[in-house]
Every structure is written in structure tokens, then in C-alpha cells.
N, C-alpha and C positions, 0 to 999 in steps of 0.2 A: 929370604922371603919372610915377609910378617907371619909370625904364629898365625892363626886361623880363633876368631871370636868361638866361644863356647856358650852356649843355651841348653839348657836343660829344664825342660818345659815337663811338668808333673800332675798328672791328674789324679783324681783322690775314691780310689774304691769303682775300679775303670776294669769292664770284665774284658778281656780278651775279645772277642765275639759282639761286643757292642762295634765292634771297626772291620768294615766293609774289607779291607785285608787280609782280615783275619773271618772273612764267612759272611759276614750280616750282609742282609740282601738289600735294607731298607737305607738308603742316602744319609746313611748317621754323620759320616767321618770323609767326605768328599776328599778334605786336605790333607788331613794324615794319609789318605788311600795315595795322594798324586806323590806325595814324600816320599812312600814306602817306594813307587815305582821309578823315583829315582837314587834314592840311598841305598837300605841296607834292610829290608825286614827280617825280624828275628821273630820265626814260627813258634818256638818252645822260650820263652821267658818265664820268670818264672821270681815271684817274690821270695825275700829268705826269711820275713818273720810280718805275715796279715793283718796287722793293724798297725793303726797313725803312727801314733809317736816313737816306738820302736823300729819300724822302718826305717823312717829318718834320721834317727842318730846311726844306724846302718848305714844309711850314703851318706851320712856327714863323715863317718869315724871311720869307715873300713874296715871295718870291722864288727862279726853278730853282736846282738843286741845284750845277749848277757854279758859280750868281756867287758863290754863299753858303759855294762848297770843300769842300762835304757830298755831295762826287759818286760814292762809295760809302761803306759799311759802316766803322764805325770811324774815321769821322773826325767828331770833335768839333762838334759847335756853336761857332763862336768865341763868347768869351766877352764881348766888347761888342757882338756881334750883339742889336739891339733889337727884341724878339720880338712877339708879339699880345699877348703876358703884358702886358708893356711899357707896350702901347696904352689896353690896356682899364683898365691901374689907371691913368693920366692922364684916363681920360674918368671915373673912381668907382668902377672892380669891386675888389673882392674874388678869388683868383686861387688857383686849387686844379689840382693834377695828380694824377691815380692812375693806376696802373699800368704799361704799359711807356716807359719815356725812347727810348731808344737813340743819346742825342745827348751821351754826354759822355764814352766811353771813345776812348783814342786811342795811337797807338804811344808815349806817354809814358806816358798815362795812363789802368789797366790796371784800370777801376771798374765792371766787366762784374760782378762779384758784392762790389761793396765797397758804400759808401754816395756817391751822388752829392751833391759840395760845392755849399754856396749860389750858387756862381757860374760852376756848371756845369746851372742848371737852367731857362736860358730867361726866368726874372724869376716864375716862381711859385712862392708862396708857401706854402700848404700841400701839403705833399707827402706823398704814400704811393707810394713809386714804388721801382721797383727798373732800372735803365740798362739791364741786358738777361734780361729776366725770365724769358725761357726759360734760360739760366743758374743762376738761383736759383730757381729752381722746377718742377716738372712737370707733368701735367693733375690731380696732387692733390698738395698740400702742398708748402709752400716760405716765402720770406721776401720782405718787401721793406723798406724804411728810410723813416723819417718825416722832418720837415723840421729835426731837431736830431741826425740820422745816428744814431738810436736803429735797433736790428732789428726787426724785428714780423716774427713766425714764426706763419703761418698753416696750419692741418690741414684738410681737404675738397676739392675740386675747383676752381681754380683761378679759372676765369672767377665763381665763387659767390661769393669770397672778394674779388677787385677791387672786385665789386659792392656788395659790402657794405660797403668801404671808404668808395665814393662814397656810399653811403646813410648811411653814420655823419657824412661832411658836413653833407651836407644835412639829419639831422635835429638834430646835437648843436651843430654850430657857431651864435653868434647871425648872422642876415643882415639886418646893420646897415644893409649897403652891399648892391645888387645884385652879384652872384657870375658869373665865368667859372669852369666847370670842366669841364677836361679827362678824358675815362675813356677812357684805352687799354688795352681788353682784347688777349690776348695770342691767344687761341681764334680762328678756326679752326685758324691756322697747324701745322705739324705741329712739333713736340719733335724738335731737332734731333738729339740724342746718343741717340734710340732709332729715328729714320728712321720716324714716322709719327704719324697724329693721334690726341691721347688723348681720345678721348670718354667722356663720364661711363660707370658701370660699368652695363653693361645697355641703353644706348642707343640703338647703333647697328642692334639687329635692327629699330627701329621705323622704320628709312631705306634699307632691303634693297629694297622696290620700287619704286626712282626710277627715273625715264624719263631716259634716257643724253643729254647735250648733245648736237647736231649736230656741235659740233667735235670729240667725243672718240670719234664712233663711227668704226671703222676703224683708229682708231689703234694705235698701244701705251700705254708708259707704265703707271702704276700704280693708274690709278681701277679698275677694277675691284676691287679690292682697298682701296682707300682711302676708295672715296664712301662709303659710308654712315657710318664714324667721321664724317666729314668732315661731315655733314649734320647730325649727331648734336652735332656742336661748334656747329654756327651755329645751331642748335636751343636748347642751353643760353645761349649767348650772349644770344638773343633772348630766352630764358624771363627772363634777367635785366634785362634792356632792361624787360620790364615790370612788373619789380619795381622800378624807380628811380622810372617812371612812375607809377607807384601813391606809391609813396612821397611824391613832389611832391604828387600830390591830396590825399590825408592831412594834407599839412603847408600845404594852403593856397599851393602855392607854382607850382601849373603852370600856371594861368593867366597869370600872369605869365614865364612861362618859355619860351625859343626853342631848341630841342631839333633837333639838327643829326645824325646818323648817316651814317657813312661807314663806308668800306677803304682801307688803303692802296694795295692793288692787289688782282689775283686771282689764279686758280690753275689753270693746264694739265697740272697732273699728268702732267708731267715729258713730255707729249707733244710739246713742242717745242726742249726742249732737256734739259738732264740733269738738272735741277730744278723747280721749280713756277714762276716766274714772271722776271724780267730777258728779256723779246720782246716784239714789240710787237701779237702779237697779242690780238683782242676778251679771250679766256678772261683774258689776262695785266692788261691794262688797264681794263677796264669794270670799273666798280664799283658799285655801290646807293650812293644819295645822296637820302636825304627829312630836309625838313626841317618840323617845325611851329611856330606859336606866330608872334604879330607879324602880319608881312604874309605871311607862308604859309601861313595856313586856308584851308580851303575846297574839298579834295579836289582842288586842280588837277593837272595834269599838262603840265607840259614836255617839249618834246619837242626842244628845241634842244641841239646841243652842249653842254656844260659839262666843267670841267676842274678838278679839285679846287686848282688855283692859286688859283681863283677863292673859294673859302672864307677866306683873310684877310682879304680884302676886304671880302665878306660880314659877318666878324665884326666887323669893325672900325664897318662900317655898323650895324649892326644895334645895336650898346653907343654908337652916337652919336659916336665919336670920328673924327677928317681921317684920310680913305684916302691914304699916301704916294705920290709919286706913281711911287719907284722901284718900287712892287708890280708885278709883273707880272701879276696876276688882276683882274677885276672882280668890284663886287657881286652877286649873284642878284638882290636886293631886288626888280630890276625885273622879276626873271621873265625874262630873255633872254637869250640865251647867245651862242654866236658858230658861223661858218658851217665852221671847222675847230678842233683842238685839236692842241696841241703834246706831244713828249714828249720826256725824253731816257733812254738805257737805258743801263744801265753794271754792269761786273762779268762779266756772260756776253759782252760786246764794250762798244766805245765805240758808241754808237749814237746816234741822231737818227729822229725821225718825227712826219708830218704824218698824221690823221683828217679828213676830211671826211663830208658826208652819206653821199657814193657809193664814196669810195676811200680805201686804207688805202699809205702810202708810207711806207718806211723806208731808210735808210742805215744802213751800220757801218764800223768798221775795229777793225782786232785788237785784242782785250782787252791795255789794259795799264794801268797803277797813273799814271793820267793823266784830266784833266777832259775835254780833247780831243783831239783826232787831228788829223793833219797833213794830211790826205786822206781823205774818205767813200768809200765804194763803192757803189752800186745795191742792196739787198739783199733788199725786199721790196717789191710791188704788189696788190694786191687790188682784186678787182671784189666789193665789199659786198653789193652791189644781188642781183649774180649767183649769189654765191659769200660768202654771208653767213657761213659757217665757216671762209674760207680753206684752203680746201684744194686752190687753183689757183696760185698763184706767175706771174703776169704778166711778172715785170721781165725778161727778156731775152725778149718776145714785141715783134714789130717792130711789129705792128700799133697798138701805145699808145703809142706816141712823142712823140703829142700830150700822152697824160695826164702821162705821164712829164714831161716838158717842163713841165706846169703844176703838177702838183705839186713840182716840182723844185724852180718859185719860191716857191711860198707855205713850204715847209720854210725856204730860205733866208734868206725875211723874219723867220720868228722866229727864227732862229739869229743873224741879223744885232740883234734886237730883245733878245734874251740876252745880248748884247754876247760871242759866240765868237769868237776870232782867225782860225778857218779857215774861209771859206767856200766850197772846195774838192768838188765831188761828181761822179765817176766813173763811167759804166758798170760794171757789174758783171765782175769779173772771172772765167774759166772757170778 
């Protein structure tokens, strides 16, 4: 039998809770909702490091974001970093990217609106991509560069125009070979240089009466003001999702196809710190994760941990090629996750954190232009169970000393498992 096509369709700063699957009442996510009720939903997902660029040299490398020196924003993918790209054309694929990179601009090399070079682009092959796409474009019209550093200047709504990139694939390319392709749309996240989210023109009045998260009631911050753009984005995003989907049925080609959706993280709107996401709280980390096609029919639901680490793996299993064994993620394939998930945070601090079923532990130490710190601090505890919003801060309550104490080690084992040089954690300082 033919391998089975791979898509991995990725939205950018995507809460969990914005998708009708995962809770939301309002018609945000229609397609991803009918997916999940034939694939594979995964309830507890879970990002391993909330922001852009370090993510994804995560699911390109397989590896966290400091072994691979992608431990914020603007540092490059090394360039003999051997990616999933890599993998999947050693097992037969065919290898296509669209839309956002974020892995090849660096204090050298300043490709945030230029065209990204063949060996700045992870080992894939067809490209339509632009390295920082909110850069060159806005929630309507912009550019991005094909794989011979040509411009392509696109007119309409932003997430419209990605999508249709990946569907000119998929319908015009021959698929000789089964195909891996990448589609990083750039939607929800907000448009950095006007401070908010662009949603198609007319949109947002149809996301005016959403039911307010548990975490954001009380708060500050800017959803009041922000959600329904915001809803309105993950809305076109998904309208697009199943127009690719459609697309594949037309072309004879989705039954054969393993269709992977993700985030790279989520979004606190600015309630926990002065931006949308770099904490380690749920809003920040949880993310929607369904997968179809292969061994994930059949309407399941997981309910275990998983950790978006864990998608290389996945892919690699899934295209039939040897999982490495420096990856740090396993397969899904078998449907089972694990009993905690790791994360590391950087930019708004150097940070470390352990998830469990019931508890949420973090450490930090001062933000500085560094993978790690020379000493953690105590800086966040949570009773999930209790306090499923976090809106109680535990860590200098004398009473959980024990918890403290156990989670202290299991943080430590993957920190030690990540190969860190400081194994170092501190009481929280007053």
C-alpha cells in the first residue's frame, strides 16, 4: 500500500477553547470540530516552549528549543540541523512549506522580509513561505517567495491566500511520490506593528457573544476588546482548513492522507504578563491537537498528556521512517501520552515547567539573551484539580511542601533529560 500523504496544518497563537471540541459554544471551528469526530482528539495537548520561533525549530529538530540554540525569537535554525524535512524524503516524501518560516533570520542574517536561501529552509523543497510573515504582510495583502527566491504578491485576506497556496499544491503539483506538507498559517496571532487582531472585514460582530474563559474573568488585559477579532480569525482560519479538506476529496487524495492540526501556543491576552503568551499558564500552553487519517479514525479521544514534542516523532512514524533516538517526543500512533509534560519559557524570563494531571510547577530566573540560568527560582504552583484557572499561586504556601518537593524532581529529570548544565532550584524569592 502507498504510505499515506502527511499535512500538518499549524495555526499560530490558537487557545485550546477557541474550538467548538474543545468547549466553545460559538460556530468558531465547524471543520476542525467534524475532524476531531472522525480522527483522533487529543483533550490535554500541550506546547513545549509559547512562543514563534522556538517552537518551530522544536518541530523541525526534535528536539527542545535550547539543545537545538533556537531558545528565542531570531535565532536561526542551524543550517545542518537535520530536520523532519530530512526524514520523510529518506523514507519517499515529497516536501512542501507554506507560509510562516520564522527559522532563518538572525543577527547576521536580517531575512525577516527578504527571500529565505535553500539552506536556510529546514530541507524543504517546495516553498511558498515568507520567514516572518507578519513582516510582509498584514490580515490583507502582502508577499511571500517561492523556492527559486521569486516574490509572489498576494491581494485578500491573508489566511485565504496561504490556503490557497497549499491548494495550488496539492492540486497542480504531480504526486508521484507521497508528499509531507507543512501549512503555517500566520491568523490568529495579532499584527504586530498595529497592536491587534485583523479579522476579515465584517467578522467579528458574528463573535460578540462568546462566553468569557474562566481564566479571563476578573482579570484585565485586553480581551474584552480583542475576543471577537480573535474568534473571527480562528473562524477564517478553520473556514480555510476546510477548503484544503475539500480539496483532497476532489482530488482523490484524503483518504490516503494523515492530516495533523495544531498551535504553536495560546493566548492570555496580556492577562498574565504584558503580552499574549511566553507563561506557563493553561491559556498560554494548551493547545487543540486532532489528528485524522491512518491509525487515528474513529472518533477517539485521548485523554492523556501530550506535548507537541511529541509530533516528530509522530511524523516520522507515520511516513515509516527510524524515530532518532536523540528526539525527545514520542509517537502518538499508539494513542498514549505520558503522566506529566515539560516546557521551557524564554523571552518574558528564562523559565522551566513541569504539568501533571493535578499540578502545574514552574521556575524562572531573570530574562536575559541566554538558553539558561545559573539558578531557578520557585515561581509558580497550581492546584488544577482545585483551581483549574489558576488564579491561586501556591508556591510559598507551606502547606505543599510535599507537592513542591515532587514536583521539583520530576521538572528536574527532564531538565537533566534536555541535557541543562544547571540543575539549581531555589525557593522563591520575596
Amino acid at each position: 500500500m502507498k504510505k499515506p500523504n502527511i499535512i500538518f496544518y499549524f495555526s499560530d497563537q490558537q487557545r485550546a477553547d477557541s474550538a467548538g471540541c474543545y468547549g466553545q459554544k460559538l460556530p468558531v471551528t465547524p471543520n476542525l470540530d467534524a475532524l476531531a469526530q472522525e480522527g483522533t482528539l487529543f483533550e490535554n495537548a500541550f506546547t513545549c516552549q509559547p512562543v514563534c520561533g522556538p517552537m518551530r525549530a522544536c518541530l523541525q529538530s526534535g528536539v527542545y528549543a535550547s539543545q537545538i540554540g533556537c531558545y528565542r525569537n531570531d535565532i536561526a535554525l542551524p543550517t545542518d540541523c537535520r530536520t523532519i524535512a530530512h526524514y520523510v524524503k529518506e523514507a519517499g516524501y515529497d516536501t512542501a512549506y507554506i507560509g510562516k518560516w520564522h527559522l532563518a533570520s538572525d543577527k547576521e542574517h536580517n531575512l525577516k522580509t527578504k527571500p529565505t536561501p535553500p539552506e536556510r529552509r529546514g530541507g524543504y523543497d517546495y516553498w511558498r513561505a515568507s520567514d516572518i510573515l507578519e513582516f510582509t504582510s498584514h490580515g490583507y495583502n502582502g508577499y511571500i517567495f517561492d523556492e527559486n527566491c521569486n516574490r509572489l504578491d498576494f491581494k485578500g485576506y491573508r489566511a485565504d491566500r496561504i490556503n490557497d497556496y497549499a491548494i495550488e499544491y496539492i492540486k497542480n503539483v504531480k504526486h508521484e511520490k507521497p508528499f509531507f506538507m507543512f501549512v503555517s498559517q500566520l491568523e490568529p496571532h495579532h499584527q504586530n506593528d498595529r497592536l491587534r487582531f485583523e479579522a476579515p472585514k465584517g467578522a467579528k460582530k458574528n463573535f460578540r457573544n462568546y462566553e468569557v474563559p474562566g481564566d479571563l474573568k476578573g482579570m484585565l488585559g485586553d480581551w474584552r476588546i480583542q475576543m471577537p477579532s480573535y474568534l473571527a480569525c480562528c473562524n477564517r482560519v478553520d473556514m480555510n482548513f476546510g477548503k484544503l479538506i475539500q480539496t483532497l476529496k476532489d482530488e482523490g487524495l484524503y483518504d490516503n492522507t494523515v492530516i495533523i492540526y495544531t498551535s504553536d501556543h495560546g493566548c492570555h491576552f496580556r492577562t498574565r504578563n504584558f503580552e499574549y503568551k511566553r507563561s506557563c499558564h493553561e491559556a498560554s500552553i494548551k493547545v487543540p491537537l486532532v489528528i485524522c487519517g491512518g491509525g487515528f479514525t474513529g472518533g477517539k479521544k485521548v485523554s492523556d498528556l501530550v506535548s507537541l514534542i511529541d509530533l516528530p516523532a509522530t511524523i516520522l512514524d507515520i511516513a515509516g521512517a527510524e524515530i532518532p533516538e536523540h528526539f525527545m517526543g514520542k509517537s502518538l500512533t499508539d494513542l498514549k501520552g505520558h503522566e506529566s509534560v515539560f516546557m521551557q519559557i524564554s523571552e518574558s524570563q528564562i523559565g522551566r515547567a513541569v504539568r501533571t494531571d493535578r499540578w502545574k510547577y514552574s521556575v524562572s530566573a531573570k530574562n536575559e539573551d541566554k538558553a539558561f540560568a545559573e539558578c531557578y527560582y520557585e515561581d509558580c504552583l497550581y492546584d488544577l484539580e482545585a483551581d483549574p484557572y489558576e488564579k491561586n499561586n501556591l508556591i510559598k504556601d507551606s502547606g505543599y511542601e510535599n507537592e513542591r518537593k515532587m514536583l521539583r524532581g520530576i521538572l528536574l529529570e527532564y531538565m537533566q533529560k534536555a541535557s541543562e548544565p544547571c540543575l539549581t532550584i531555589k525557593e522563591k524569592e520575596d
